[in-house]
N, C-alpha and C positions, 0 to 999 in steps of 0.2 A: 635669056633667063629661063631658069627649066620650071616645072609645074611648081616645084615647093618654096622656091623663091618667090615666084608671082603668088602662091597662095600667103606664106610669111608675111610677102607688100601689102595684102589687101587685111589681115589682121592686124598689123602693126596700124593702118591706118584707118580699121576700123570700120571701112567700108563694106566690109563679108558682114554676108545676113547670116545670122547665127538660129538652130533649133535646139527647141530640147523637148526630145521623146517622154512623155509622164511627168505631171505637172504636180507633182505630190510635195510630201515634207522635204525633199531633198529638188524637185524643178524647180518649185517656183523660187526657192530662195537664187537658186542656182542663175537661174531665168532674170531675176531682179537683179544680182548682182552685174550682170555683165549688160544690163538696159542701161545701168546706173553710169557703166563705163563708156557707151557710148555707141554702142550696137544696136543695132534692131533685132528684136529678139522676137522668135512667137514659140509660144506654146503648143505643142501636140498631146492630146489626151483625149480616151475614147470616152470619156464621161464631161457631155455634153454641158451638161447643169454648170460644172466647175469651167469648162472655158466663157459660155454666157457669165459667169457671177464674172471672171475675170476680165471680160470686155467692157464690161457693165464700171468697172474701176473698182472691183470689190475684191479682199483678202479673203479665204478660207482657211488659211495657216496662221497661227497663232504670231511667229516669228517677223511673219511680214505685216507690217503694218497696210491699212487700207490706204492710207493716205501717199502710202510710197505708189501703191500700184497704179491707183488712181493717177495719180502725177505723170506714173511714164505710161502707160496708156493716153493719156492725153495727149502726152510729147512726142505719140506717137514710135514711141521704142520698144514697146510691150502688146502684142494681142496673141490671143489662140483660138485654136480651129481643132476640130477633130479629123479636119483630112489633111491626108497622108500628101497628097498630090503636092502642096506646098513646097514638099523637098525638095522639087526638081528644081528652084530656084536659091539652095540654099547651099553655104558654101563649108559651114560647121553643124558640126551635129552631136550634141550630148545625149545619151541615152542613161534614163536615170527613172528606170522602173521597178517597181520592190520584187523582192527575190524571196517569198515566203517556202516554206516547209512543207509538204504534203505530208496526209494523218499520218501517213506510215513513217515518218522522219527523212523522206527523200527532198531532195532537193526539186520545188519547182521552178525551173525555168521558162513555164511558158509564156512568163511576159517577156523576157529578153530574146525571144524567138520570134514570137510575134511582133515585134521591134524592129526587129533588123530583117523580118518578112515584110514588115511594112516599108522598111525603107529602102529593101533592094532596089527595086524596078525606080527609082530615083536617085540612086545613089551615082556618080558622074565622075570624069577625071576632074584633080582638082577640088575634093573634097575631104575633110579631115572630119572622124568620126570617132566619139570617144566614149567608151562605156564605164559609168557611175555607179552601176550595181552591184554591191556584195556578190559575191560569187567566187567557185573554189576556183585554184590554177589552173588555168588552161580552157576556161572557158572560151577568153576572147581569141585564143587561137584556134581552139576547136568549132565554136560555135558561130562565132558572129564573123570573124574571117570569111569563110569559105558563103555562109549568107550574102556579105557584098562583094565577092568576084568570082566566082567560080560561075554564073550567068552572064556576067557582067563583062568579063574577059579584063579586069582592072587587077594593076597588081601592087599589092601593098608596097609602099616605099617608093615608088615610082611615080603612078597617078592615083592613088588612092591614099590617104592617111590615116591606120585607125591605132588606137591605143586604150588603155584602159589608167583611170586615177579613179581611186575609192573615193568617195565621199565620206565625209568628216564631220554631218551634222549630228548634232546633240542640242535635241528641241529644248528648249527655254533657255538658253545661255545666252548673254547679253557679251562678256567677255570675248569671247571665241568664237566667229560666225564665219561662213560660206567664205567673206572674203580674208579674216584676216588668219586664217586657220593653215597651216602647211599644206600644200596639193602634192600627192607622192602622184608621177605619171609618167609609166613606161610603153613603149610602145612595139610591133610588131616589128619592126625594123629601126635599125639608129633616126632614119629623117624619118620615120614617123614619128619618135619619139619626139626629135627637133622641132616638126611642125606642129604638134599638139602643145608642145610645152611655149611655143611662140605664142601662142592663139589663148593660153588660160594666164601668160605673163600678160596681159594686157589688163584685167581686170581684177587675176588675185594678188596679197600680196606680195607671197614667195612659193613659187614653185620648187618641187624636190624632184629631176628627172634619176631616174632608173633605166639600166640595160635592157630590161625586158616588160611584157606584159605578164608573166607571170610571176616578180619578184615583187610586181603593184599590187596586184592580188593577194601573193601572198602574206605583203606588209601589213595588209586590211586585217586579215584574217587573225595575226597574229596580235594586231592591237587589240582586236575585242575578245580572243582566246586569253589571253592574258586576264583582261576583267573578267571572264564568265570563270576560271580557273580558280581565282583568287577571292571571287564573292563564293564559291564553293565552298574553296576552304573556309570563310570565314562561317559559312551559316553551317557547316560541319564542327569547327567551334562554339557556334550556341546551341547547338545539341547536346555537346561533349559538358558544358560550362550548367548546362539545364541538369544532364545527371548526375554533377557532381558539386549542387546547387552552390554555383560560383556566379556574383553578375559579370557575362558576358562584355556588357557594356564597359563595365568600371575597369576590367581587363583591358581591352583596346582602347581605352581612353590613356590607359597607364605605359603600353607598348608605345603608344605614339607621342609617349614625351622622349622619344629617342631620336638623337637626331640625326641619324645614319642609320644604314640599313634595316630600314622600316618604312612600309607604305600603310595607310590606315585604310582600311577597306570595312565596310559595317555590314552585317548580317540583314536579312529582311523575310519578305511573306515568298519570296520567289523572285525570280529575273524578267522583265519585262523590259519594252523596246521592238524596235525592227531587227535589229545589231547582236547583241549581246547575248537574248539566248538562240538566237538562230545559225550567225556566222560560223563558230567554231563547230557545229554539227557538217555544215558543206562541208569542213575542211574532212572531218572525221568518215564522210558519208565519202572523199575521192580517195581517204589512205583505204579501206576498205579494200576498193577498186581494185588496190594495187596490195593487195594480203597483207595491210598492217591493220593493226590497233591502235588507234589515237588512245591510252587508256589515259591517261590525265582528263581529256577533254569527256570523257564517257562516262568516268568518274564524278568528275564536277557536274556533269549533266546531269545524273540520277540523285544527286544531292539537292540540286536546286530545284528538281520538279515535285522534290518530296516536302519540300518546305509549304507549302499551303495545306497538308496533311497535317504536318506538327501545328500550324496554327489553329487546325479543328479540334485538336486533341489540348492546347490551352485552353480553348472556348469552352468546349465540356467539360474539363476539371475547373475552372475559372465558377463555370454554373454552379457545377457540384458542388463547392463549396458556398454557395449560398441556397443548397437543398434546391435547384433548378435542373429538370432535366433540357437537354440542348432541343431534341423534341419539342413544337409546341411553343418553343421560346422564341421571344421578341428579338433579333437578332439587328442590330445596324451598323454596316460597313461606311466608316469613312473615307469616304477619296478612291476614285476608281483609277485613275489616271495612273500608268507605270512608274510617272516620277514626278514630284512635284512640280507644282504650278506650270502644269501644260494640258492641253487637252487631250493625248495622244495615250490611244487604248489597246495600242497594239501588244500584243503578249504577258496582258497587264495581271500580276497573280491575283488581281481582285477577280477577275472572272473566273479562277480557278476555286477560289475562297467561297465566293459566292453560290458558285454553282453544288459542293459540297456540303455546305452547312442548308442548302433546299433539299441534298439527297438524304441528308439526315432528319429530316423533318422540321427546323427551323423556320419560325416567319422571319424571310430575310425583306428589307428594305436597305436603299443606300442613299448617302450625298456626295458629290463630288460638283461644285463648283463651275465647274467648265466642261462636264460630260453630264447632258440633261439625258438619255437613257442610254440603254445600251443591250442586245439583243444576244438573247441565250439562245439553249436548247429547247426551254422551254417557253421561249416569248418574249419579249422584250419588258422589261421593266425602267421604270424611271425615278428619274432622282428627285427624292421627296421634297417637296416644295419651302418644311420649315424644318432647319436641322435641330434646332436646338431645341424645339418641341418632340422631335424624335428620340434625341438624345433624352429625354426626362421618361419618355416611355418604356424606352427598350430594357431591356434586360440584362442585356450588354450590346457592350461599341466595341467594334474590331477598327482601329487603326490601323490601314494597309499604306495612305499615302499621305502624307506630312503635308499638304499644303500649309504654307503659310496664312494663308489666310482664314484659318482656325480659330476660336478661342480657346485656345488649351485648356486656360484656368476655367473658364466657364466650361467647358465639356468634363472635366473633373469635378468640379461641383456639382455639379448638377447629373452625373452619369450611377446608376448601381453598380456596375463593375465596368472595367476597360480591359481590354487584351490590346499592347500597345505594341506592334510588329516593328514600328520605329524607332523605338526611343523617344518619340514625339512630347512625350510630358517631363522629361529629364529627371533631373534629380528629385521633383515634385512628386512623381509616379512612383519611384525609386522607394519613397519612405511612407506611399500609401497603401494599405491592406485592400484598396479595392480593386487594385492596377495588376497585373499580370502581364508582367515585359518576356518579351523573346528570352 
């Protein structure tokens, strides 16, 4: 029996110690799901606090419940460590560390570097190793390949298995999760593809293998370019629908009683997530490389990063029309969070919003629910302790994130004017003179 059959035997039966590199919104769920199935899993991540609260039998992700982690920690299926050394006993390996943007719009990879630098010197024949991280084509052949063999003397498809499947989380869904969401995973060579797609059937529902690693990557990129494209155009329509004083809303609400070719996409303060406004810039950041122009993608991008600008530019005509300069003025932003009812602040346009209406002279305060502060340029501020008391002070409430857990109607009553980036008040906002919608 050759390496990938005896590695296939010890997956199928479940007996392979499983890791996963970065224990974040995308490991731990990642990390839970396959404790759940029947592996022993640990955690690797350099941020010490998060594997203590995880051994401790405590959740730091919204998604995962404490009581699950607690449970397989217990049962012993679940711990993490911040060392690396661990590896050497380990027979799968997920790498699932975030892949942000540097100031200038380049792509950082130095946590997917430092990853597969941490896990060369333990990398071993007999090991399948699969990268989770957004990233443009050609990363896992250019970058994380040659990291585990070119020292190593291991050669992909033979004793070493590595491949690439995107991950598919979208924090707060209860519907569609880690496990029962489609896995796209192609691999560096056909059995590596074979053996990775062996090893994640055991615990999700349906795998999708692909001929290569770069047509996984590029599936990723193409699923969140598609939304970053399409919320473009849409929030390029409520600028077109603001000039041409048409409600934007009442429009897409009326497109989407069509029941074919048409998808509903809604306008907003800007794009936020890990995903969505970052992934389709890699892709745009390697046509470059290669002397094209992504211009859709370049396009949509300077659309949506202008969108927290028009919303300043509501707020101050909003004022204006109650003889308020923006200056000076009581400002409160509801909901910082990217999307509702989750905690997650990664590229949230509330910090764009925020941080502009302070460059304007505004006294800004906010509430979000499940993000008690959150840390500027110029210091960290926190989320005010009574909303609805703030809401009777301010001078206006910018609505950037819909939580449900709102009182709408009580934040309408009780507010002097709303700038409503959501649609958040409906048809209620719709026919108030004090509401100022997208």
């Amino acid at each position: 029996m050759d390496l990938s059959s005896q590695l296939i035997e010890k997956l199928q039966k479940k007996t392979a110690r499983v890791a996963v590199l970065g224990m974040g919104y995308v490991g731990l769920p990642f990390a839970t799901v396959f404790a759940e199935a029947g592996f022993e899993v640990i955690g690797i991540d350099p941020i010490q606090e998060k594997m203590d609260r995880l051994n401790r039998g405590e959740s730091y992700i919204m998604d995962v419940p404490t009581e699950q982690v607690a449970r397989l920690v217990k049962a012993g299926k679940l711990k993490g460590t911040s060392d690396y050394a661990v590896l050497k006993d380990i027979d799968a390996v997920a790498i699932c560390v975030p892949t942000p943007l540097r100031q200038t719009g380049d792509p950082d990879l130095s946590f997917i570097i430092n990853a597969a630098e941490g896990l060369a010197p333990y990398v071993h024949a007999g090991m399948v190793v699969v990268l989770e991280s957004s990233t443009y084509p050609g990363t896992t052949r250019e970058l994380v390949l040659p990291a585990l063999t070119e020292k190593s003397g291991l050669v992909a498809g033979e004793n070493v298995f590595i491949a690439f499947s995107p991950e598919r989380v979208d924090p707060g869904r209860e519907d569609w999760t880690t496990k029962n969401t489609p896995k796209v995973i192609g691999g560096i060579t056909e059995k590596c593809t074979e053996v990775s797609a062996a090893w994640y059937a055991q615990a999700l529902d349906k795998v999708v293998p692909v001929t290569s690693t770069e047509v996984a990557e590029m599936a990723k990129l193409l699923e969140n370019t598609f939304r970053m494209i399409n919320i473009g155009f849409v929030n390029e329509l409520a600028l077109m629908c603001d000039r041409l004083g048409v409600d934007v809303w009442e429009v897409i609400d009326a497109a989407a009683t069509k029941p074919f070719g048409f998808m509903k996409f809604q306008p907003g303060p800007g794009l936020g997530g890990h995903c969505i406004p970052i992934d389709p810039l890699y892709l745009s950041w390697k046509l470059h490389s290669l002397n094209y122009t992504a211009r859709f993608i370049e396009l949509a991008s300077e659309i949506n990063l202008s969108m927290p600008r028009f919303v300043i530019t509501k707020v101050q005509d909003g004022l204006n029309e109650h003889q308020k300069s923006l200056k000076g003025s009581n400002v409160l932003v509801l909901g910082a969070a990217y999307k509702p009812d989750i905690d997650d602040l990664r590229e949230s346009p509330a910090i764009d919003v925020i941080m502009l209406l302070q460059e304007k002279g505004a006294k800004v305060s906010y509430h979000d629910p499940y993000i008690p502060s959150i840390k500027l340029d110029k210091g960290k501020i926190e989320s005010v302790p009574d909303m609805m008391k703030a809401v009777k002070s301010a001078d206006c409430v910018v609505i950037i994130t819909n939580h449900k857990v709102y009182d709408y109607a009580a934040i309408l009553k009780e507010s002097k004017l709303i700038i409503d980036t959501r649609n958040a008040l409906g048809k209620a906002g719709a026919k108030n003179d004090k509401v100022v919608r997208l």
